[in-house]
ZAKOL-305417 format. One record per residue (C-alpha): residue number from 1; x, z, y. Coordinates in Angstrom, 1 decimal, padded with zeros to 4 digits. Each point is the difference from the previous one (the first is absolute). Example, Ala and Ser with C-alpha at 12.3 -4.5 7.8 and 13.67 -1.06 7.14 Angstrom:
<dofis>
<1; <012.3; 007.8; -004.5>>
<2; <001.4; -000.7; 003.4>>
</dofis>
This chain:
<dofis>
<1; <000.0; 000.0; 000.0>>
<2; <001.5; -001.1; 003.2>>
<3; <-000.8; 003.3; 001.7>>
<4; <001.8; 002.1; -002.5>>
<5; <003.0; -002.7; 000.5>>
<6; <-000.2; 000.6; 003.7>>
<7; <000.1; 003.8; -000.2>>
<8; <002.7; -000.2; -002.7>>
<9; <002.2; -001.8; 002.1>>
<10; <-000.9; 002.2; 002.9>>
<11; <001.5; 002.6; -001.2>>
<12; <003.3; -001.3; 000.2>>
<13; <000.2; -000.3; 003.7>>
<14; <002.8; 001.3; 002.2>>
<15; <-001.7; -001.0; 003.2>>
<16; <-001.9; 002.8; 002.1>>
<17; <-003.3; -001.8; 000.3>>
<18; <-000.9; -003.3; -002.6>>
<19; <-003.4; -001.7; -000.4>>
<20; <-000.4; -002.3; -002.9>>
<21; <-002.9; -002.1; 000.3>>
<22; <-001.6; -002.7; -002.7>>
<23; <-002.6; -002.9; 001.0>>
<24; <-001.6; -002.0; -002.4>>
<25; <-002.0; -002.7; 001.7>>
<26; <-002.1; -002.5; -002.1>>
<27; <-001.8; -002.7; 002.4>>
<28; <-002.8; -003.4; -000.5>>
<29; <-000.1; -002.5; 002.6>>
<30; <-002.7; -002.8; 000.3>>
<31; <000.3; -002.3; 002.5>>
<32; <-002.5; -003.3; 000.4>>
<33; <000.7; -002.5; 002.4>>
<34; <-002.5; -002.8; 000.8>>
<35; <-001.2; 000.1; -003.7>>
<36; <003.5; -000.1; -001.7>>
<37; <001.8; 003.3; -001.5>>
<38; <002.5; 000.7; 002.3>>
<39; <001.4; 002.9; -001.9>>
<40; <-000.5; 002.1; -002.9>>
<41; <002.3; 002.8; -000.4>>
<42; <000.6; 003.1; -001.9>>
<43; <002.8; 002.1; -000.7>>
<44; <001.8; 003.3; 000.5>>
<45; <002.5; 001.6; 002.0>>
<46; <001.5; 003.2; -001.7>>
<47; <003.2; 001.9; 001.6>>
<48; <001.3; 003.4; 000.8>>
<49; <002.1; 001.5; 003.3>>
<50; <001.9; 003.2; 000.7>>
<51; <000.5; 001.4; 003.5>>
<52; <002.8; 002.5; 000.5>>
<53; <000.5; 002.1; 002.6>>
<54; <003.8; 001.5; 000.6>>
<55; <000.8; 001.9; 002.8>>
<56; <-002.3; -001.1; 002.5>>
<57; <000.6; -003.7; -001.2>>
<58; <-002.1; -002.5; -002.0>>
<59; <000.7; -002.0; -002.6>>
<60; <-002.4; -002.7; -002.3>>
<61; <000.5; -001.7; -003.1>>
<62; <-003.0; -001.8; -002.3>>
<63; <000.2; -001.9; -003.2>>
<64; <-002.5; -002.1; -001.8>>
<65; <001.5; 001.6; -003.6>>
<66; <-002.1; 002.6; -001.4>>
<67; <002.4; 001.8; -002.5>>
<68; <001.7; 003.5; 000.7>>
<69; <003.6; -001.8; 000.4>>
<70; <-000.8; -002.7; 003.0>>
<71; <-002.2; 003.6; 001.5>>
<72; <002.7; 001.9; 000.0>>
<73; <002.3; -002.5; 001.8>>
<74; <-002.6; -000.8; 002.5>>
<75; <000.5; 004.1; 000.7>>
<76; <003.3; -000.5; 000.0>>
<77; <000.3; -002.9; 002.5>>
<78; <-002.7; 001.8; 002.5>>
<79; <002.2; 002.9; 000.5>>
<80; <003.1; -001.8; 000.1>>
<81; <-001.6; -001.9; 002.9>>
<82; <-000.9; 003.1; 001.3>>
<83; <003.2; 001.3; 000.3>>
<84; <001.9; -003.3; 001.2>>
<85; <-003.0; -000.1; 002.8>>
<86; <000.8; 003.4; 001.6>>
<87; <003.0; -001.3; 002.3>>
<88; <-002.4; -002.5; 001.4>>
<89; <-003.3; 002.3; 000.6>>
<90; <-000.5; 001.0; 003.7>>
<91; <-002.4; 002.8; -000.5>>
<92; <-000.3; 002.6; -003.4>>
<93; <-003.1; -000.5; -002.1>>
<94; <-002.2; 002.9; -001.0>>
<95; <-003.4; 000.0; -001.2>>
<96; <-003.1; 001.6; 000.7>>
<97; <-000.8; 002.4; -002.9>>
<98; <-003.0; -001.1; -002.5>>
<99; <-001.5; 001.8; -002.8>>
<100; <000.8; -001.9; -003.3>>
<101; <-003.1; -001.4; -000.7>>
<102; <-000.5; -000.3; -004.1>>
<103; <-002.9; -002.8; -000.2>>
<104; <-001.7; -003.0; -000.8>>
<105; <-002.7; -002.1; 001.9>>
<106; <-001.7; -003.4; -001.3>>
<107; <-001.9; -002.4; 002.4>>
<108; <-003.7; 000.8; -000.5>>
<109; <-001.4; -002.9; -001.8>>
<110; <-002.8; -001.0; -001.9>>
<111; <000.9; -003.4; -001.5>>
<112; <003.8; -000.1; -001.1>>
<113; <001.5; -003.2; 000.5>>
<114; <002.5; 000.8; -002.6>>
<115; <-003.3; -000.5; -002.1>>
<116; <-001.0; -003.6; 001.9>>
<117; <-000.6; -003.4; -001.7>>
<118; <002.9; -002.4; 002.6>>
<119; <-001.8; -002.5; -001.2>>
<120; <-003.9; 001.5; 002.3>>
<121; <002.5; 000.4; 002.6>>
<122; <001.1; -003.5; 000.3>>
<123; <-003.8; -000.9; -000.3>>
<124; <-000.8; 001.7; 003.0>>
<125; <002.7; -001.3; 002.4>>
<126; <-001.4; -003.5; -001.2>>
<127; <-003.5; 000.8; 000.4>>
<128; <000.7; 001.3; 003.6>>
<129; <001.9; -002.9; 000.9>>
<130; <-002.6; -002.6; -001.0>>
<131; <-002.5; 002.0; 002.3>>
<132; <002.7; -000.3; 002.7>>
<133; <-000.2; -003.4; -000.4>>
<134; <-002.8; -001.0; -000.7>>
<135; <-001.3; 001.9; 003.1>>
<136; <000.0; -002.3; 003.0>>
<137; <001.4; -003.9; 000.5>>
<138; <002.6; 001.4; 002.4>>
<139; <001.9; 002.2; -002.7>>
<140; <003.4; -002.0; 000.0>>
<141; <002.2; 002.3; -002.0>>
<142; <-000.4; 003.9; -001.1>>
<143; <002.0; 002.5; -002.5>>
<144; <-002.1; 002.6; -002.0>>
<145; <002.6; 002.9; -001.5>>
<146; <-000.2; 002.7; -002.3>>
<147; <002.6; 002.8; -000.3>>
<148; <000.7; 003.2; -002.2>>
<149; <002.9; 002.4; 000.5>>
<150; <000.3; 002.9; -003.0>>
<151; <002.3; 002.8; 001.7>>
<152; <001.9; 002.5; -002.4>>
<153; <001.8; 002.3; 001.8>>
<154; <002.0; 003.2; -001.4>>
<155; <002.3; 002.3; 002.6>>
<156; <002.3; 002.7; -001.3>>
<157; <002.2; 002.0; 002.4>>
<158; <002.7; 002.8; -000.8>>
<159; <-002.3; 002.7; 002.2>>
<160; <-002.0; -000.7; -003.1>>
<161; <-002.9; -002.3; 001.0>>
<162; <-001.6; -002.3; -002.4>>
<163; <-002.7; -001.9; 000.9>>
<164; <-001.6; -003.3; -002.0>>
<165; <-002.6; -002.4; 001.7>>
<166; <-001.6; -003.0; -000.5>>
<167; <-001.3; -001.7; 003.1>>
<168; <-002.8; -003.4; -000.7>>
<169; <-000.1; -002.6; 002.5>>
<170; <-003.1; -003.4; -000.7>>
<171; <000.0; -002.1; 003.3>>
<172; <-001.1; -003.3; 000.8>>
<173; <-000.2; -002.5; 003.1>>
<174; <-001.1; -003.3; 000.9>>
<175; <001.5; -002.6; 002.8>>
<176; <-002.6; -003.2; 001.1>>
<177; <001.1; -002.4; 002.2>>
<178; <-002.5; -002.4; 001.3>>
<179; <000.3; -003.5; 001.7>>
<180; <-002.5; -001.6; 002.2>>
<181; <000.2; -003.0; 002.8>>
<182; <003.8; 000.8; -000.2>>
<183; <-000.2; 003.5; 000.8>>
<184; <001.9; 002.4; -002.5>>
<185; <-000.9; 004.0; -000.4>>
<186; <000.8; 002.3; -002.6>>
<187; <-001.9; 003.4; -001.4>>
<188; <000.9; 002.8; -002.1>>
<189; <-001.3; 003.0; -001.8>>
<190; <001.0; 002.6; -002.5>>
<191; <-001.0; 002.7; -002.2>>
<192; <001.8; 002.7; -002.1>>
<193; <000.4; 003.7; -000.2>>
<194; <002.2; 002.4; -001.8>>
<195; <-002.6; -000.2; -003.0>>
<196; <-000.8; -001.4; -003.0>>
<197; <-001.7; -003.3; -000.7>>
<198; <-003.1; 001.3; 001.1>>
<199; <001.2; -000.6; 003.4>>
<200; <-001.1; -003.6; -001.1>>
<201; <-003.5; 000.7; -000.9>>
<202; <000.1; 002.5; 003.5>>
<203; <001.4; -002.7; 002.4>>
<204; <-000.3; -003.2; -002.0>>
<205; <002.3; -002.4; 000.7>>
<206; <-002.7; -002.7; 000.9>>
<207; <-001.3; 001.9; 002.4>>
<208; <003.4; -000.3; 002.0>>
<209; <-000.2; -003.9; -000.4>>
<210; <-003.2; -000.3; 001.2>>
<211; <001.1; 001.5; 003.7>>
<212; <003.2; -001.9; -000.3>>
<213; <-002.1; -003.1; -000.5>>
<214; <-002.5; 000.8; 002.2>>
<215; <002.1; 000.7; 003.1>>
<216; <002.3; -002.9; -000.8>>
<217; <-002.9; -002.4; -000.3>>
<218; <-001.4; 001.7; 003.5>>
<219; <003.3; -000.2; 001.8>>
<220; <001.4; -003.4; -000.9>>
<221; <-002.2; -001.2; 003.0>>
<222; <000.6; 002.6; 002.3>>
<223; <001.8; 000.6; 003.1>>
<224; <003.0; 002.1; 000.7>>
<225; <-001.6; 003.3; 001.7>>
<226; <001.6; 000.1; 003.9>>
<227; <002.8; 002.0; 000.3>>
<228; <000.4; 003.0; 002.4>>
<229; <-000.8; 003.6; 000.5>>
<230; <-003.5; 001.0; -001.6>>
<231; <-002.0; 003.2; -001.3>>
<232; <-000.1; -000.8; -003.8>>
<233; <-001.4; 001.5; -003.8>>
<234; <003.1; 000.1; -001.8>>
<235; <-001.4; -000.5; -003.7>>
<236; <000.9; 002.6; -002.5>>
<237; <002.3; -002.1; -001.6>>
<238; <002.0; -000.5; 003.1>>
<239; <-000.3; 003.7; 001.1>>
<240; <002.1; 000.9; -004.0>>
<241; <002.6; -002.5; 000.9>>
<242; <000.2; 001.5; 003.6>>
<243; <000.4; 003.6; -001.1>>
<244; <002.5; -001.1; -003.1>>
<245; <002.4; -002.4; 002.1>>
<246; <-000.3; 000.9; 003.3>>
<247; <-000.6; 004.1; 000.2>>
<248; <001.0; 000.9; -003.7>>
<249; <003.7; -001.5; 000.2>>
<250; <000.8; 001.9; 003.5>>
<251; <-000.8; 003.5; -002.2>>
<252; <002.7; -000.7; -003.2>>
<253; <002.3; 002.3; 000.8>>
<254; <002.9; -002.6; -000.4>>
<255; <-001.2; -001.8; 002.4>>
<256; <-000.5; 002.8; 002.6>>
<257; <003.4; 001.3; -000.7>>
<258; <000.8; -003.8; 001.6>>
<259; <-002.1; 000.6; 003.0>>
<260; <-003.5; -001.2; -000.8>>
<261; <-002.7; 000.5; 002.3>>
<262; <-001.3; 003.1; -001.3>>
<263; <003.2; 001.1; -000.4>>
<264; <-000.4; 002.9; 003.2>>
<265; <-003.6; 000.1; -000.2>>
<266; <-001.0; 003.4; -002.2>>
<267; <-002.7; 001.5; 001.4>>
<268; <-000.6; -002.5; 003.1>>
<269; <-003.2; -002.4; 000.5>>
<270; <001.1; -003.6; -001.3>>
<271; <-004.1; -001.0; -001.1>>
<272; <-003.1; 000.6; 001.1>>
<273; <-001.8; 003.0; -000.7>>
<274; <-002.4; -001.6; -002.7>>
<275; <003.2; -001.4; -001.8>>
<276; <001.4; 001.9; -003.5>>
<277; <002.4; -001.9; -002.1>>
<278; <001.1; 001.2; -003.2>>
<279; <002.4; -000.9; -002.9>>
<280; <-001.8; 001.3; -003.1>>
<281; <002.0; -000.3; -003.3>>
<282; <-003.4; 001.3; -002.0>>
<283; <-002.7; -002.3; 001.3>>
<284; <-002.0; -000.9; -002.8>>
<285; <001.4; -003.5; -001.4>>
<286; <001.9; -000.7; 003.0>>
<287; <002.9; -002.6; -000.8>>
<288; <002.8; 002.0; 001.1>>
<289; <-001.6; 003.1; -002.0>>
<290; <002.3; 002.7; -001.8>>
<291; <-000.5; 003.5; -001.5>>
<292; <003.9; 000.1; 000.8>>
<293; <003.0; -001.9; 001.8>>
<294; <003.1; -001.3; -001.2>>
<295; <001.7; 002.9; 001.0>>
<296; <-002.9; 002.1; -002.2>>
<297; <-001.4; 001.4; 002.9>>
<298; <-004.0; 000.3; 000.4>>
<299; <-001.6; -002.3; 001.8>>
<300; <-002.3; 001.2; 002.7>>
<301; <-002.5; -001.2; 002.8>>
<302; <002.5; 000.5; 003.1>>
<303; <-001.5; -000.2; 003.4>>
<304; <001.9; -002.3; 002.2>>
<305; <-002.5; -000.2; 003.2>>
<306; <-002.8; 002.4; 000.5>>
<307; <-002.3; -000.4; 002.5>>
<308; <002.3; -002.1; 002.2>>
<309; <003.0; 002.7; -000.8>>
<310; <003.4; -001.2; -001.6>>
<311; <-000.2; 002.9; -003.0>>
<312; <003.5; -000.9; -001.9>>
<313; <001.5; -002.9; -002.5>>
<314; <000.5; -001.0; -003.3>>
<315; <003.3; 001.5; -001.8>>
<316; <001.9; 000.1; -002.9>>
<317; <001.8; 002.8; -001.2>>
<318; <003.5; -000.6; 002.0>>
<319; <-002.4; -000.4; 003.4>>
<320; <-002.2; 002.6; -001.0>>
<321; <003.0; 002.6; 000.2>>
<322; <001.3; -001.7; 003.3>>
<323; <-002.9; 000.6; 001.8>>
<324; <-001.0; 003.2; -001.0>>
<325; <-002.8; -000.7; -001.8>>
<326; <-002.0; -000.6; -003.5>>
<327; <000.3; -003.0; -001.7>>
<328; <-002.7; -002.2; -000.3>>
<329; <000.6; -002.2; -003.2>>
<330; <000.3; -003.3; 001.9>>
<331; <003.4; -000.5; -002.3>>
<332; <-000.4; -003.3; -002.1>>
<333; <001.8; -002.6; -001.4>>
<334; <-001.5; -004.0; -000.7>>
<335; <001.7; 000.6; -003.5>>
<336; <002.8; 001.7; -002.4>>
<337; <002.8; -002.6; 001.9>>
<338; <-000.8; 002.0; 003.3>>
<339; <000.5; 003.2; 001.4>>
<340; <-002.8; 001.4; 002.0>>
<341; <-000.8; -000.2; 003.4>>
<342; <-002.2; 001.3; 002.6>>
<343; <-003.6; -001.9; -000.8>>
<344; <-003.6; 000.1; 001.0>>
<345; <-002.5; 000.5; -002.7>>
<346; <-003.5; -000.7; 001.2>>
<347; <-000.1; 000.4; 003.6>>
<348; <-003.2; -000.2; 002.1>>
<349; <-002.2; 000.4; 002.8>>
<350; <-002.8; 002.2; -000.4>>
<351; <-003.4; -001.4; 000.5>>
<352; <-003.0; 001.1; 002.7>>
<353; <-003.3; -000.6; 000.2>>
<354; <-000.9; -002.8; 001.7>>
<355; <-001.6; -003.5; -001.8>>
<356; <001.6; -003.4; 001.0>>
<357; <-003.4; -000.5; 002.2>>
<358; <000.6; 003.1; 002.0>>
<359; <003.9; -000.6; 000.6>>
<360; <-001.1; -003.6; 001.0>>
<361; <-002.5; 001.5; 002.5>>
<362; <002.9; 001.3; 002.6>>
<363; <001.6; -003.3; -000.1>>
<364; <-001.3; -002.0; 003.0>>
<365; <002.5; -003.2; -000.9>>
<366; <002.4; 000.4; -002.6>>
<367; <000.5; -000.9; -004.0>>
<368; <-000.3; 001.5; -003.3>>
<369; <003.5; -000.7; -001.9>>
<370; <-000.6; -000.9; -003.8>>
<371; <002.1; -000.3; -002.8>>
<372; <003.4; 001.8; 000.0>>
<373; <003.3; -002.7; -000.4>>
<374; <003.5; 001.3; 000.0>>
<375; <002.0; 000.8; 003.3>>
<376; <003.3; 001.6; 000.8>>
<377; <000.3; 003.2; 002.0>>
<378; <003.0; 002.5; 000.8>>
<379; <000.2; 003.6; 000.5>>
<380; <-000.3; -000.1; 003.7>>
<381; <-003.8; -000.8; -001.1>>
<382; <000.1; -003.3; 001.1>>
<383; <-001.8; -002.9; -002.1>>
<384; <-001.1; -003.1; -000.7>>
<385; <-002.9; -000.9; -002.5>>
<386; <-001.7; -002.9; -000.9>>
<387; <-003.8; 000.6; -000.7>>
<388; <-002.7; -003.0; -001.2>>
<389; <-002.9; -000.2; 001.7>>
<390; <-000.9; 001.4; 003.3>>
<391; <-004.0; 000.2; 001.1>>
<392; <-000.9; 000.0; 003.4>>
<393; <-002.1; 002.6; 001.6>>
<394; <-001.9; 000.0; 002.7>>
<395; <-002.4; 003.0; 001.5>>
<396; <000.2; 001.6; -003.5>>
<397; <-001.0; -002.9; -001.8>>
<398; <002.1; -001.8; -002.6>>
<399; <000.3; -003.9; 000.9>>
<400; <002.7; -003.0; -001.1>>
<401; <002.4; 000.2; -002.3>>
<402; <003.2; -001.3; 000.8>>
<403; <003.5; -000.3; -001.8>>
<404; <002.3; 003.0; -000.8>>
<405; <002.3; 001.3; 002.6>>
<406; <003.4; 001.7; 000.4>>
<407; <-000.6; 003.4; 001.6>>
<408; <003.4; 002.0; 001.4>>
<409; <000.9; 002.6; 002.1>>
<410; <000.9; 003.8; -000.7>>
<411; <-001.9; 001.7; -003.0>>
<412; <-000.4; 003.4; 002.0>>
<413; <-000.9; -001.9; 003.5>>
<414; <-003.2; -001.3; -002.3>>
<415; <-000.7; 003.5; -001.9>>
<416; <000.0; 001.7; 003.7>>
<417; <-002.5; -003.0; 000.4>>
<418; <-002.8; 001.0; -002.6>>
<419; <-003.0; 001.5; 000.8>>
<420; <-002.3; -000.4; -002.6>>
<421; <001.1; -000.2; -003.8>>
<422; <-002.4; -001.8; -003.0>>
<423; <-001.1; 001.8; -003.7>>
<424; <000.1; -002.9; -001.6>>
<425; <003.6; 001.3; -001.3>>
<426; <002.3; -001.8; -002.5>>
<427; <003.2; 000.4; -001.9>>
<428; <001.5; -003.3; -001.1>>
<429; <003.2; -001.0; -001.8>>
<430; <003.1; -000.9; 001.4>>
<431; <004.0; -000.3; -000.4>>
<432; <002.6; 001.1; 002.5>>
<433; <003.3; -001.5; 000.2>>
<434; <002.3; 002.4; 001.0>>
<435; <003.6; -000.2; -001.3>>
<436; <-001.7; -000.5; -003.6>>
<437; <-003.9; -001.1; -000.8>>
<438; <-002.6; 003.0; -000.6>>
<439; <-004.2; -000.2; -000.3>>
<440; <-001.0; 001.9; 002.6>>
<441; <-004.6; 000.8; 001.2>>
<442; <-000.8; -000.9; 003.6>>
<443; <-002.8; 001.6; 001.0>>
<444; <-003.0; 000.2; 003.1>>
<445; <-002.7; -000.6; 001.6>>
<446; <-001.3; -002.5; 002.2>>
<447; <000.8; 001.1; 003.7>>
<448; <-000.4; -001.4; 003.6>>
<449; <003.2; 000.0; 002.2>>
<450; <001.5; -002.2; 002.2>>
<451; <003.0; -002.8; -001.0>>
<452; <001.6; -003.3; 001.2>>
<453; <-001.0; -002.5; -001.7>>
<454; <002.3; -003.3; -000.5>>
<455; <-002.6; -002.9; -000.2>>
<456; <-000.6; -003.5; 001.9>>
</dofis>
């Protein structure tokens, strides 16, 4: 049993800290394009890594060999590393103490994919692409995919934690592009959840091609919405991917230490009063959910904004003790090849109480912004994301519908900006890019603020 391997070799160590971790990752992947399999893929990723700590200096080794020998000389070469690192290190490590935590947690499912037929899965990528296409005249090209990622994760550590957990992802999404009188748009969707395949049967996949054909076939005629200042809905979606890329970055405790914007801001106003954002590791099915970290610290909802007050940030151990404060099991790695970093888990905005027809009564002339697209932002707040459709309102009354538009500025200038947040709350999936991939929940409400909008 690898664990027993693991805790064999463990104790052999030299070092003063080590952390062994093993990841076993099994994934499918369905992809349809315009009718034709585009890909079908399974397999598995298996491999173990050791982190060694050695007088205030790290050191990391990992190996794709299971047995007790290639273990034990991944130990090895992380503490050598260790101790050759020391001359170079500018400031002394030291952790942040944690309980070891003797555990295991599962993804709560109720269909196992380990138990699903590949060959119903294929079925339904192909029966939700010929729906896609078969929709409207103006559906020129579209890709329906289907994805499953199996986590199996086991951390030892020589304080004496030992924690196993097995973390189920099922998500799907579907791209349309539609032509018409030479004009060219494109529409996505997606569904998925940290689940089982029941997430399918929750949030059928079909369901996210019909509004990716729908607004493609809507917009391929539409006009590009007129840029400038405006009062605006910012759509749920687009309010998760605000909170995760624009706000959620500027609280990693990394990042701060490199002078983000929230990096002096403890206990001052940066929001209005009405916003809270959070990064909850526990949130029911969330994508980046996990009962622990990859340093086996528990997860935990950390408060991040409260009522338009900077609260604190997102640590690991190391930052934890550096600031003076708990850690807040926002450790994790993509995979066994990494070491882990400072991550969101599922970060969002908490919802009000208003419906879309009472935010879009204070808005005299403005737009509701549909359909979250990716964007880049830094950790000054400023960002940049692409959203696509955009409905005009006028007097409180919905209107046209024009073509997507870029929205910039600075993330906290638009949160001082909100005066009236949505129920109609969402957490969807996503993946952050930092240093190394990770799945990560974005999460909101609709909300009215104010934003430039780049359009005609």
């Amino acid at each position: 049993m690898i664990l027993d391997r693991l805790s064999e070799c463990l104790e052999k160590s030299t070092a003063d800290h080590v952390e062994m971790r093993h990841h076993r990752r099994a994934s499918v992947y369905i992809s349809i394009m315009d009718g034709k399999m585009d890909a079908l893929n399974s397999g598995v990723v298996e491999g173990a890594c050791v982190r060694a700590l050695v007088d205030g200096s790290w050191g990391f080794s990992s190996t794709t060999r299971m047995d007790k020998e290639h273990l034990a000389q991944a130990l090895r070469d992380a503490t050598s590393l260790a101790r050759a690192s020391k001359p170079k290190k500018k400031r002394v490590v030291k952790l942040a103490e944690v309980k070891p935590y003797v555990d295991n947690y599962e993804t709560p499912m109720k269909i196992d994919p380990r138990s699903a037929d590949q060959d119903e899965l294929v079925s339904l990528v192909m029966e939700t692409d010929k729906y896609v296409r078969a929709f409207s005249k103006t559906i020129a090209s579209d890709v329906v995919s289907l994805n499953i990622t199996d986590d199996d994760l086991a951390f030892l550590s020589s304080q004496g934690a030992q924690i196993s957990q097995r973390i189920v992802r099922c998500y799907g999404a579907v791209m349309v592009v539609a032509r018409e009188n030479g004009n060219i748009t494109s529409a996505s969707e997606n569904i998925g959840a940290q689940s089982g395949l029941e997430v399918l049967e929750e949030t059928p996949l079909v369901d996210a091609a019909r509004i990716a054909a729908e607004r493609a076939d809507r917009l391929v005629s539409a006009k590009v919405a007129p840029g400038g200042f405006f009062p605006v809905i910012l759509e749920n979606k687009i309010v998760g991917l605000l909170a995760h890329e624009a706000v959620g970055h500027c609280s990693e405790a990394d990042l701060v230490y490199g002078g983000s914007f929230l990096a002096d801001k403890v206990g001052k106003k940066v929001a209005s009063d009405i916003v809270t954002l959070v990064d909850d590791g526990r949130y029911l099915s969330g994508f980046g959910t996990m009962k622990y970290d990859d340093e086996g610290v528990p997860t935990e909802k950390t408060i991040i904004i409260e009522n338009g007050v900077c609260k604190g940030f997102l640590h690991s151990r190391e930052t934890a003790q550096d600031f003076g404060v708990p850690p807040t099991g926002n450790a994790r790695a993509w995979t066994f090849e990494f070491d882990p970093i400072i991550r969101m888990r599922n970060t969002l905005i908490t919802p009000g109480d208003y419906s879309i027809e009472e935010l879009a009564e204070g808005i005299n002339e403005g737009y509701f912004l549909k359909g979250g697209l990716s964007g880049q932002a830094d950790f000054t707040g400023e960002f940049m994301f692409g959203t696509q459709e955009a409905i005009r309102i006028r007097n409180g009354e919905f209107t046209d519908s024009f073509r997507g538009v870029t929205i910039s500025g600075n993330a906290f200038d638009v949160l001082k900006n909100v005066n009236a947040i949505g129920r109609d709350f969402i957490m969807r999936r996503g993946m952050c890019g930092k240093e190394q991939v990770n799945f990560v929940g974005m999460g909101g409400a609709s909300l009215r603020t104010e934003v430039l909008l780049g359009g005609r």
